[in-house]
PDB file as gemmi writes it, atoms N, CA and C in Angstrom:
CRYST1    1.000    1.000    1.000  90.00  90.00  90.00 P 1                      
ATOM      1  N   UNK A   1     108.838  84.246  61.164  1.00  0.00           N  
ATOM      2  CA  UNK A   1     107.621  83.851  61.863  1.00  0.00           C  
ATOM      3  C   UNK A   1     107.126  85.022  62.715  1.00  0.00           C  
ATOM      4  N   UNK A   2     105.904  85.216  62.708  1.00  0.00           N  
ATOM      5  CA  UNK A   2     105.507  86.294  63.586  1.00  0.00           C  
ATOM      6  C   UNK A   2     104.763  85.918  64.760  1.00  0.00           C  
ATOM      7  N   UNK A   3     105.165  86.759  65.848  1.00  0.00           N  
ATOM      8  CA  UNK A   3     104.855  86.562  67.347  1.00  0.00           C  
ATOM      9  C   UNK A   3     103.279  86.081  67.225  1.00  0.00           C  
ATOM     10  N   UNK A   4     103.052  84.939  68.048  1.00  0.00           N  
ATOM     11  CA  UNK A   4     101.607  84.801  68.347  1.00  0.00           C  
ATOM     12  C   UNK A   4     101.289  85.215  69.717  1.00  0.00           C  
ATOM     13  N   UNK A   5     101.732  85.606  70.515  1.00  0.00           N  
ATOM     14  CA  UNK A   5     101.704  86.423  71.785  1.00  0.00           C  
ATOM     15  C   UNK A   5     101.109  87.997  71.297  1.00  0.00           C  
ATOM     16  N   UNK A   6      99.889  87.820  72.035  1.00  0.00           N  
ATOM     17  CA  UNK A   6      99.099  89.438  71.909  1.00  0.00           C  
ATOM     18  C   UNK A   6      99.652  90.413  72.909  1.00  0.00           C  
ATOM     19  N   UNK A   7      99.633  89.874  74.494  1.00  0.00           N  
ATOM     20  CA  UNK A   7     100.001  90.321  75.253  1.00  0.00           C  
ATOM     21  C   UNK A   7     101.599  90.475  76.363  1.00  0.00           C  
ATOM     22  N   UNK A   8     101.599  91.136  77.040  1.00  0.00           N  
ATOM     23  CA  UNK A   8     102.580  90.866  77.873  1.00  0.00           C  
ATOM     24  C   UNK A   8     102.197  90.600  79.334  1.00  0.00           C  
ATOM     25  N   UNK A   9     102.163  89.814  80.082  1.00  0.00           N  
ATOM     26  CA  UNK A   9     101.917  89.303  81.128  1.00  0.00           C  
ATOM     27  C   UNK A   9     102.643  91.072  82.430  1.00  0.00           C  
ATOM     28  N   UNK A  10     101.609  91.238  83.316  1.00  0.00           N  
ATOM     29  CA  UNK A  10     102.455  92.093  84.287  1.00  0.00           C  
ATOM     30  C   UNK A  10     102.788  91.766  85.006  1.00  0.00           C  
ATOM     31  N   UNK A  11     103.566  90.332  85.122  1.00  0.00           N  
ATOM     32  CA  UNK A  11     104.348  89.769  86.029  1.00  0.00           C  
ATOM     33  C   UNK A  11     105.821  89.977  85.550  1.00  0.00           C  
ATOM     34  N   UNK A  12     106.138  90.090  84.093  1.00  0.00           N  
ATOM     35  CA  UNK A  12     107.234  90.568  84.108  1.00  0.00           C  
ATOM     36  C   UNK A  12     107.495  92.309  83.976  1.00  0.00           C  
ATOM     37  N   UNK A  13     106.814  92.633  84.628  1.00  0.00           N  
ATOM     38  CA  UNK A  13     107.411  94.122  85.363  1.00  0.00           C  
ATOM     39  C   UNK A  13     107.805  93.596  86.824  1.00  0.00           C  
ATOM     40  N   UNK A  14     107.980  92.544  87.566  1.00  0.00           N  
ATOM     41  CA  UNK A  14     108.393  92.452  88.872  1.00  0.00           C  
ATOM     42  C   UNK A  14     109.700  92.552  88.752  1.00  0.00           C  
ATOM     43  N   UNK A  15     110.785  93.003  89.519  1.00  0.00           N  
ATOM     44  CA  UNK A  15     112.124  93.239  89.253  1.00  0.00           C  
ATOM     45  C   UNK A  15     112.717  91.475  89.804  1.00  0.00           C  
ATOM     46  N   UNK A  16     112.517  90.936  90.213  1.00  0.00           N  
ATOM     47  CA  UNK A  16     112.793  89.968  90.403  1.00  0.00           C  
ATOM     48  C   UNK A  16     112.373  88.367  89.358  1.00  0.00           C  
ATOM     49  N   UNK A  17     111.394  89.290  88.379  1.00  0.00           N  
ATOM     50  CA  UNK A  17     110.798  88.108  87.333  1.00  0.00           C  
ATOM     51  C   UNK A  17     111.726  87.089  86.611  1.00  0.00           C  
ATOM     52  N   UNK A  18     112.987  87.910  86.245  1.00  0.00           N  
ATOM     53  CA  UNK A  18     113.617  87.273  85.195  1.00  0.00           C  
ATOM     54  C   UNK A  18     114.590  86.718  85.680  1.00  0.00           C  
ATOM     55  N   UNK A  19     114.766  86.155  87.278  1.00  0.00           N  
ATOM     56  CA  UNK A  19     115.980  85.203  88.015  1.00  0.00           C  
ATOM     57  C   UNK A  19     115.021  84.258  88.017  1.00  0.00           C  
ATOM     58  N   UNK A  20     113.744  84.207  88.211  1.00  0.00           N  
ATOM     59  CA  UNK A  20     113.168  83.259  88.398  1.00  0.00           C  
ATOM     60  C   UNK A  20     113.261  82.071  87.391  1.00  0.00           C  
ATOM     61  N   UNK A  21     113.600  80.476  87.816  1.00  0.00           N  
ATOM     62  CA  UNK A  21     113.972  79.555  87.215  1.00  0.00           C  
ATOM     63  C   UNK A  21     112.620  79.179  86.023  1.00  0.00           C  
ATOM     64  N   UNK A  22     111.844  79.353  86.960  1.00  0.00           N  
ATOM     65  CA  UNK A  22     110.231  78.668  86.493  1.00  0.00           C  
ATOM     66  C   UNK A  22     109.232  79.319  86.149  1.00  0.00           C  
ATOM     67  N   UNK A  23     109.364  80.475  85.154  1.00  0.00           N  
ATOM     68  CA  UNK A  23     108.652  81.521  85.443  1.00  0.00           C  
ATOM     69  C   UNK A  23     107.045  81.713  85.164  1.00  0.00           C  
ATOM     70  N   UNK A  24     107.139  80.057  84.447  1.00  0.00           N  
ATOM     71  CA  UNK A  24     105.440  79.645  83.629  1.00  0.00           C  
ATOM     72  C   UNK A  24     104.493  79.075  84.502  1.00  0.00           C  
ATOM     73  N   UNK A  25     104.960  78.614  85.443  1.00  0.00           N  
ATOM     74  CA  UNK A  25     104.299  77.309  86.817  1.00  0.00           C  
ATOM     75  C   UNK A  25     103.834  78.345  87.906  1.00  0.00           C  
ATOM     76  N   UNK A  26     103.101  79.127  87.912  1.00  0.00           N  
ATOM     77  CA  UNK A  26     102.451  79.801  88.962  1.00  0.00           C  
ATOM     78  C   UNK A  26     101.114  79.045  88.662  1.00  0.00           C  
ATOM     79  N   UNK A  27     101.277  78.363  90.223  1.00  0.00           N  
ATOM     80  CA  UNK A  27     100.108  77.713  90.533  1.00  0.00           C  
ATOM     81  C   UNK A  27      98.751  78.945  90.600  1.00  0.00           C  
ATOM     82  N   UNK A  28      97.970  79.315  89.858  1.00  0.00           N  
ATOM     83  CA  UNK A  28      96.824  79.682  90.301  1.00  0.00           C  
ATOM     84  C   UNK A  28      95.517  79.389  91.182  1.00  0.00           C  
ATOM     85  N   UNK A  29      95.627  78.463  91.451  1.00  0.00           N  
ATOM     86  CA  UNK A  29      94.709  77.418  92.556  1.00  0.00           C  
ATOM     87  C   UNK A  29      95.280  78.045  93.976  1.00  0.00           C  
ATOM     88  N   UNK A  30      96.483  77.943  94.115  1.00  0.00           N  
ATOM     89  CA  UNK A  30      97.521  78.093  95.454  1.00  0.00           C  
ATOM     90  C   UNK A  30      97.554  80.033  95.642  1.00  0.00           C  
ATOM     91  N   UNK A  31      97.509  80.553  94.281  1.00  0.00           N  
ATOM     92  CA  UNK A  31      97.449  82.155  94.216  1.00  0.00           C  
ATOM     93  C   UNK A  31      96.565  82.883  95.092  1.00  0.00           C  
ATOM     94  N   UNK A  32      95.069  82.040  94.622  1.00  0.00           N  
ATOM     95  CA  UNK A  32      93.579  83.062  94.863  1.00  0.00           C  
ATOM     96  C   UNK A  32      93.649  81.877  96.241  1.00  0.00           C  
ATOM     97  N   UNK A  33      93.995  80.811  96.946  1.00  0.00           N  
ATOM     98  CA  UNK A  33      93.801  80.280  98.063  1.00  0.00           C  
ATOM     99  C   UNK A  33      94.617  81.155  99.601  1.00  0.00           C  
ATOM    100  N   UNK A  34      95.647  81.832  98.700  1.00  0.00           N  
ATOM    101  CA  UNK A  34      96.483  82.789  99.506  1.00  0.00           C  
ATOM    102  C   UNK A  34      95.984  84.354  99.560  1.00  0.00           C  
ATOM    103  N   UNK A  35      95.535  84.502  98.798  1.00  0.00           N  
ATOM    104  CA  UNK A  35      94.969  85.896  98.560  1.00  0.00           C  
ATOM    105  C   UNK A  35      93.782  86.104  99.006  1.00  0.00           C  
ATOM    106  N   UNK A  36      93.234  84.966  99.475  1.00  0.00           N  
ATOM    107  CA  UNK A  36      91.440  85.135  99.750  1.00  0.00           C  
ATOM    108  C   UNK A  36      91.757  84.533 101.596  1.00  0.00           C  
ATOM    109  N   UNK A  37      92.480  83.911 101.881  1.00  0.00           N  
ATOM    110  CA  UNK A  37      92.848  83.298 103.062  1.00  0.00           C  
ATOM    111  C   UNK A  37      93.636  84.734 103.845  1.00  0.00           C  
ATOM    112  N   UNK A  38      94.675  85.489 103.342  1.00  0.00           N  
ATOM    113  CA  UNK A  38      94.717  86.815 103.862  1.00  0.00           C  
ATOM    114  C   UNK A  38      94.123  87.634 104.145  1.00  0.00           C  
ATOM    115  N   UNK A  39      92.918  87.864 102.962  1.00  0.00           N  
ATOM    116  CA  UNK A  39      91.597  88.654 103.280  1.00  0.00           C  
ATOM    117  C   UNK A  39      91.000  88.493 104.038  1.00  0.00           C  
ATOM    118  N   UNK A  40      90.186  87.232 104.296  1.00  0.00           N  
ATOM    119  CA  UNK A  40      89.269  86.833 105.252  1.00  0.00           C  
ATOM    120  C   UNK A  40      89.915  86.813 106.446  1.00  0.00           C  
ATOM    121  N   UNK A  41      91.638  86.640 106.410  1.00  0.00           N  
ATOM    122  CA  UNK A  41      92.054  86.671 107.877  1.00  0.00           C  
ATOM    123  C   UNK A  41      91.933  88.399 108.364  1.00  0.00           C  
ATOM    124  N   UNK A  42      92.153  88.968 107.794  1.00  0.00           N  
ATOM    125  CA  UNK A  42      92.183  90.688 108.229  1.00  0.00           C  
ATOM    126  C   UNK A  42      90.722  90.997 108.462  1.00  0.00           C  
ATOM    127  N   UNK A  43      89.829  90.377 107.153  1.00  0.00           N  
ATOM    128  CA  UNK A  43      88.514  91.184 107.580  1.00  0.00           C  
ATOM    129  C   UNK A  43      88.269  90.476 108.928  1.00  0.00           C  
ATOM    130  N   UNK A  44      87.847  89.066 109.442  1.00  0.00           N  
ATOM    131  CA  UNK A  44      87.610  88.807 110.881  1.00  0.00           C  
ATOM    132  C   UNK A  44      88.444  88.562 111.470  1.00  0.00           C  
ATOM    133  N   UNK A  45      89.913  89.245 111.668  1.00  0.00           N  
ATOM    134  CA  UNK A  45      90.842  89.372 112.851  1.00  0.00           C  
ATOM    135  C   UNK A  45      91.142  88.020 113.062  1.00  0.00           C  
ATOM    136  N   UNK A  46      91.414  87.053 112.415  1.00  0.00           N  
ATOM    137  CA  UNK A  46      92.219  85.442 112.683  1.00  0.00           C  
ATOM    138  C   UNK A  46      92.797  85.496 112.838  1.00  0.00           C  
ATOM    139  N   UNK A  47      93.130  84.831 114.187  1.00  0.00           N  
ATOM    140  CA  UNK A  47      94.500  85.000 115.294  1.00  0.00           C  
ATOM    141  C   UNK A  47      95.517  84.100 113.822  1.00  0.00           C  
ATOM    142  N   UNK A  48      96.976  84.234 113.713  1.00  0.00           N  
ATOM    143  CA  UNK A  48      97.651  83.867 112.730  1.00  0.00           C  
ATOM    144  C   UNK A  48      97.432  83.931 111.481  1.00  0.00           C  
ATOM    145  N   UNK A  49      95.994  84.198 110.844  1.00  0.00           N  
ATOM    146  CA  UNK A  49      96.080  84.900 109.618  1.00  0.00           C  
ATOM    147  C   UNK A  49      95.755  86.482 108.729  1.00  0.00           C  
ATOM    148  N   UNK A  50      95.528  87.197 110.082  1.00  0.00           N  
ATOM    149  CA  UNK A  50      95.604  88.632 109.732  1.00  0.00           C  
ATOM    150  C   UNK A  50      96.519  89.327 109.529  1.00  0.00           C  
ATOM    151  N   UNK A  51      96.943  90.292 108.869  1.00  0.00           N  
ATOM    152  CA  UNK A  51      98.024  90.468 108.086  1.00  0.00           C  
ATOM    153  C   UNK A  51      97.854  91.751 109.184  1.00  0.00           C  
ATOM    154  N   UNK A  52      97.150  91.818 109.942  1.00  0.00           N  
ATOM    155  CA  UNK A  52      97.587  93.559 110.645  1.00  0.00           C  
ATOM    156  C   UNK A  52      97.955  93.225 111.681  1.00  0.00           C  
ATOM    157  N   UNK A  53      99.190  93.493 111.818  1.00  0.00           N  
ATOM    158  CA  UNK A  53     100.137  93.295 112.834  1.00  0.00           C  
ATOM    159  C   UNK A  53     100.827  94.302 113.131  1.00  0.00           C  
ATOM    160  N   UNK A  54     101.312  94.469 113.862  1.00  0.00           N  
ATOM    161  CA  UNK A  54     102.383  95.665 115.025  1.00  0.00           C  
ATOM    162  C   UNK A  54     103.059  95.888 114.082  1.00  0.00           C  
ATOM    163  N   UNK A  55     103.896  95.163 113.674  1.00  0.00           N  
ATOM    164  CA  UNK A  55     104.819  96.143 112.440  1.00  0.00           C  
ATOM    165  C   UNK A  55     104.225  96.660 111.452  1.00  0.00           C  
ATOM    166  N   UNK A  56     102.870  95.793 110.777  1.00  0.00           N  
ATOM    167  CA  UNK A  56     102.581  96.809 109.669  1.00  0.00           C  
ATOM    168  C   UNK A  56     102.079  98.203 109.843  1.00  0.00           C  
ATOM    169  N   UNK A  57     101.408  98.173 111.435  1.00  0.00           N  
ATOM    170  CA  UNK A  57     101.082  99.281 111.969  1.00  0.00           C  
ATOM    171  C   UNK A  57     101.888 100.381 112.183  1.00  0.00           C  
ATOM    172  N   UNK A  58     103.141  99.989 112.538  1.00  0.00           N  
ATOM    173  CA  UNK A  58     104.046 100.629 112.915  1.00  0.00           C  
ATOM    174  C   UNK A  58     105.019 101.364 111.491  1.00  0.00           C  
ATOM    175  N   UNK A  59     103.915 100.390 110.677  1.00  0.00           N  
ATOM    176  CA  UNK A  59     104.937 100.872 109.001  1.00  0.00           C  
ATOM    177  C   UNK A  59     104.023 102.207 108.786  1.00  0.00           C  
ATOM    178  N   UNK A  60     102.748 102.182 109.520  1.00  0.00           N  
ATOM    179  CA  UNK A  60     101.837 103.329 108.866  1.00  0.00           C  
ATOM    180  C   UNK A  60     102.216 104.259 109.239  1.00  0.00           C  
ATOM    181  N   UNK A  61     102.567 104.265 110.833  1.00  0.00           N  
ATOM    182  CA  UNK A  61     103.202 105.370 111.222  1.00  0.00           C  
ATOM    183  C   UNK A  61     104.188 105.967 110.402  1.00  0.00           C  
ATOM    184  N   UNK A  62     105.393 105.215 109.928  1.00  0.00           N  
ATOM    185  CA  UNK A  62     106.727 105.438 109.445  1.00  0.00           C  
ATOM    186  C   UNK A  62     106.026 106.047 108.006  1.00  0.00           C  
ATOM    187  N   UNK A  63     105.489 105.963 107.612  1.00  0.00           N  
ATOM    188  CA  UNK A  63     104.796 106.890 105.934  1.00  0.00           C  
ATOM    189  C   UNK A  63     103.930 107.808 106.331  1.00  0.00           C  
ATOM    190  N   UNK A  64     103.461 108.108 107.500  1.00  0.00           N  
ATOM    191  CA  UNK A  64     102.777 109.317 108.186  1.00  0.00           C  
ATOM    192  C   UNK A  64     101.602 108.880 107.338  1.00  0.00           C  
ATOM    193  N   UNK A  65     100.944 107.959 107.224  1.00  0.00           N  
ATOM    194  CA  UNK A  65      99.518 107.922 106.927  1.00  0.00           C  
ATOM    195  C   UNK A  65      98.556 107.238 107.974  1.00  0.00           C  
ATOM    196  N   UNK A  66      97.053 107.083 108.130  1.00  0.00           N  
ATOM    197  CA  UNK A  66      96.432 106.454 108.925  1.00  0.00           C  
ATOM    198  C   UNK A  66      96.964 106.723 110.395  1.00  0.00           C  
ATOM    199  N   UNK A  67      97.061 107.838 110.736  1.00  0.00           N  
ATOM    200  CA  UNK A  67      97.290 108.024 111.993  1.00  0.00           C  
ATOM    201  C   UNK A  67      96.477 107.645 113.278  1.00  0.00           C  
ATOM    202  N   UNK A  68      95.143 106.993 112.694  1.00  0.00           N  
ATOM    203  CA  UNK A  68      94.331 107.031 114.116  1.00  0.00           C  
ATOM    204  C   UNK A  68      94.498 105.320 114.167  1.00  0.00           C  
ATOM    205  N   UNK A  69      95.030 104.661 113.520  1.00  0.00           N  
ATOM    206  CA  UNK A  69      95.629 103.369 113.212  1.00  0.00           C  
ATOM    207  C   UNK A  69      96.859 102.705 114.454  1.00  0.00           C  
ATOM    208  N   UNK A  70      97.394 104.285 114.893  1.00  0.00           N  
ATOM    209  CA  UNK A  70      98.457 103.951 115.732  1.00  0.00           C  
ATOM    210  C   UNK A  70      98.333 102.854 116.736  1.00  0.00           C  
ATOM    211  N   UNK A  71      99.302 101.988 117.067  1.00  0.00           N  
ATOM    212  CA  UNK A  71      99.379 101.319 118.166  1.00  0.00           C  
ATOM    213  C   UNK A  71      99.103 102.289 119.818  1.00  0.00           C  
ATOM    214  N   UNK A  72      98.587 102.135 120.532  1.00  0.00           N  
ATOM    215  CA  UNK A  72      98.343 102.646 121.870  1.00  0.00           C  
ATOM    216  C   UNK A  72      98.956 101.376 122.912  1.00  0.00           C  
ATOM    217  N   UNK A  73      99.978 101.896 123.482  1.00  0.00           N  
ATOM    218  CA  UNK A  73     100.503 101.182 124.770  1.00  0.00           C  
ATOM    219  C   UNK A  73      99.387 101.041 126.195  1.00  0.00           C  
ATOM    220  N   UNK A  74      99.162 100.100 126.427  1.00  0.00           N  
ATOM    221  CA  UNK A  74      98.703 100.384 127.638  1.00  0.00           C  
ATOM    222  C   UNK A  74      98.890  99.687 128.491  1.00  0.00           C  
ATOM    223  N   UNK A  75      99.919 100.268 129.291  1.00  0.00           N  
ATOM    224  CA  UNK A  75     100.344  99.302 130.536  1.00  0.00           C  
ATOM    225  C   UNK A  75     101.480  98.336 129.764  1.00  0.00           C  
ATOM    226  N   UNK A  76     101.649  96.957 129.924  1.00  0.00           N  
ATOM    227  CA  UNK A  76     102.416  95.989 129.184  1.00  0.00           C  
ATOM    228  C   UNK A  76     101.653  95.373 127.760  1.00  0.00           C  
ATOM    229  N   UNK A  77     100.559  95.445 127.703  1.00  0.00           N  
ATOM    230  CA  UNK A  77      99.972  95.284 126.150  1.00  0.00           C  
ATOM    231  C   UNK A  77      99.961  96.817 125.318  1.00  0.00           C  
ATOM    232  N   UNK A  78      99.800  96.389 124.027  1.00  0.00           N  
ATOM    233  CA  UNK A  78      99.849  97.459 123.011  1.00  0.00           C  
ATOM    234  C   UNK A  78      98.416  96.609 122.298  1.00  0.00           C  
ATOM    235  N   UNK A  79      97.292  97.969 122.603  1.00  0.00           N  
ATOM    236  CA  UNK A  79      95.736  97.460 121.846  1.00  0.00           C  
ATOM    237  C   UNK A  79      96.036  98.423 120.636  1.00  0.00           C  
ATOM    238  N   UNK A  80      95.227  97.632 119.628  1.00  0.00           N  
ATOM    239  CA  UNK A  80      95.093  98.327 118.136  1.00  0.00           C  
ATOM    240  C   UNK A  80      93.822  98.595 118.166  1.00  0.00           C  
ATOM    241  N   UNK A  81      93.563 100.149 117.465  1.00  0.00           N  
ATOM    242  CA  UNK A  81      92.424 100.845 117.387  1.00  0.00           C  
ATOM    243  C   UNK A  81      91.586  99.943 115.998  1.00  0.00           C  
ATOM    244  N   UNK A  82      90.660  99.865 116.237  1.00  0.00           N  
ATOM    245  CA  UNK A  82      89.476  98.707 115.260  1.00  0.00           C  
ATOM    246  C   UNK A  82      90.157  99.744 114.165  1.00  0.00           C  
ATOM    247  N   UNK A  83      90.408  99.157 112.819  1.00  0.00           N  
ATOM    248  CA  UNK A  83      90.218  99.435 111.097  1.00  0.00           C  
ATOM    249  C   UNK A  83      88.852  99.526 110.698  1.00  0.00           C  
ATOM    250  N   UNK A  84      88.239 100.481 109.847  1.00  0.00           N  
ATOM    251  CA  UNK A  84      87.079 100.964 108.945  1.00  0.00           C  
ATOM    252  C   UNK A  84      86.795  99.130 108.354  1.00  0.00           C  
ATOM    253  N   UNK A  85      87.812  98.203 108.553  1.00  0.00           N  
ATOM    254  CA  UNK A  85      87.656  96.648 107.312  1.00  0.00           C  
ATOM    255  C   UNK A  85      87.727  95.688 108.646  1.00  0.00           C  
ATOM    256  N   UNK A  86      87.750  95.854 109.777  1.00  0.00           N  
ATOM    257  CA  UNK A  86      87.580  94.642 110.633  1.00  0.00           C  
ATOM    258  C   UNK A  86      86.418  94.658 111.115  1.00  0.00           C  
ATOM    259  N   UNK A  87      85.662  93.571 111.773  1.00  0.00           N  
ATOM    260  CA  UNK A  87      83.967  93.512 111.400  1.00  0.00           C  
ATOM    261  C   UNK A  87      84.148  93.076 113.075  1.00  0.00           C  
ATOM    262  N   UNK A  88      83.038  93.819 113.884  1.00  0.00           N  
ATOM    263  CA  UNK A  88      82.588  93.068 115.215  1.00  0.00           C  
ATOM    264  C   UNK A  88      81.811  91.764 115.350  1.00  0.00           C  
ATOM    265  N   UNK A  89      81.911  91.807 116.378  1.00  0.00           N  
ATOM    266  CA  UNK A  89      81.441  90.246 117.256  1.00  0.00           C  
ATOM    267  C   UNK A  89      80.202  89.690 116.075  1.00  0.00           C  
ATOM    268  N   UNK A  90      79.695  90.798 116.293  1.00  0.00           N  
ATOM    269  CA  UNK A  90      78.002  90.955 115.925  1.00  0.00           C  
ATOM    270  C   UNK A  90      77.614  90.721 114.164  1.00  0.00           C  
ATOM    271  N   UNK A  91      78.667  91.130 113.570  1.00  0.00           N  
ATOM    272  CA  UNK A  91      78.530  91.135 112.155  1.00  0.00           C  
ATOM    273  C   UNK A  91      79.888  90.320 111.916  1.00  0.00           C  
ATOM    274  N   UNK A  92      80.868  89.921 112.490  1.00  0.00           N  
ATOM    275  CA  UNK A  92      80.717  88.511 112.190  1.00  0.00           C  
ATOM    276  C   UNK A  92      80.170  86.847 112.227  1.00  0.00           C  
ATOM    277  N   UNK A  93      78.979  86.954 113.448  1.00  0.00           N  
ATOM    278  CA  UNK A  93      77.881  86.401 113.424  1.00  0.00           C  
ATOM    279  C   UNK A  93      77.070  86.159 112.599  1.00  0.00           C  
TER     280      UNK A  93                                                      
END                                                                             
C-alpha cells in the first residue's frame, strides 16, 4: 500500500513530539486563542498577560541583544524602557 500522507507535519521536529501520548488532539481553537491573547497582551501591556517581564528582559541582557531594553533600577522599583511593539495611552485609545 502506498503512503497517502503528502506531508510531514513540523510538529514532529519538536524534540519532545514523540513522548507525547496524544499527538493528533491539538486543539486548534485553544492554539490561535493563546497565541493571539499573548499578542494583544504584549502589544497593550496587560497587567497578567504580557509576556515582557523582568526575566525575559533580563534574558536579553544574558544573549547581549536589545540593549536599550535593559531593566533600569530606580530606587526600589525596576521601570522598563517602552519596546518599538508596545503602543501608548493615546494609540491605544
Amino acid at each position: 500500500m502506498t503512503n497517502i500522507w503528502k506531508k510531514k507535519s513540523i510538529f514532529f521536529d519538536l524534540s519532545y513530539w514523540s513522548t507525547l501520548e496524544v499527538r493528533h488532539c491539538i486543539d486548534v481553537m485553544h492554539v490561535e486563542k493563546n497565541v493571539c491573547d499573548s499578542l494583544i497582551g504584549t502589544l497593550l501591556n496587560i497587567n497578567g498577560k504580557t509576556k515582557d517581564v523582568l526575566n525575559t528582559r533580563l534574558d536579553l541582557i544574558e544573549m547581549n541583544i536589545r540593549g536599550e531594553l535593559a531593566p533600569l533600577e530606580m530606587g526600589k522599583r525596576t521601570y522598563f524602557p517602552p519596546a518599538c511593539y508596545t503602543m501608548s495611552k493615546d494609540e491605544k485609545n
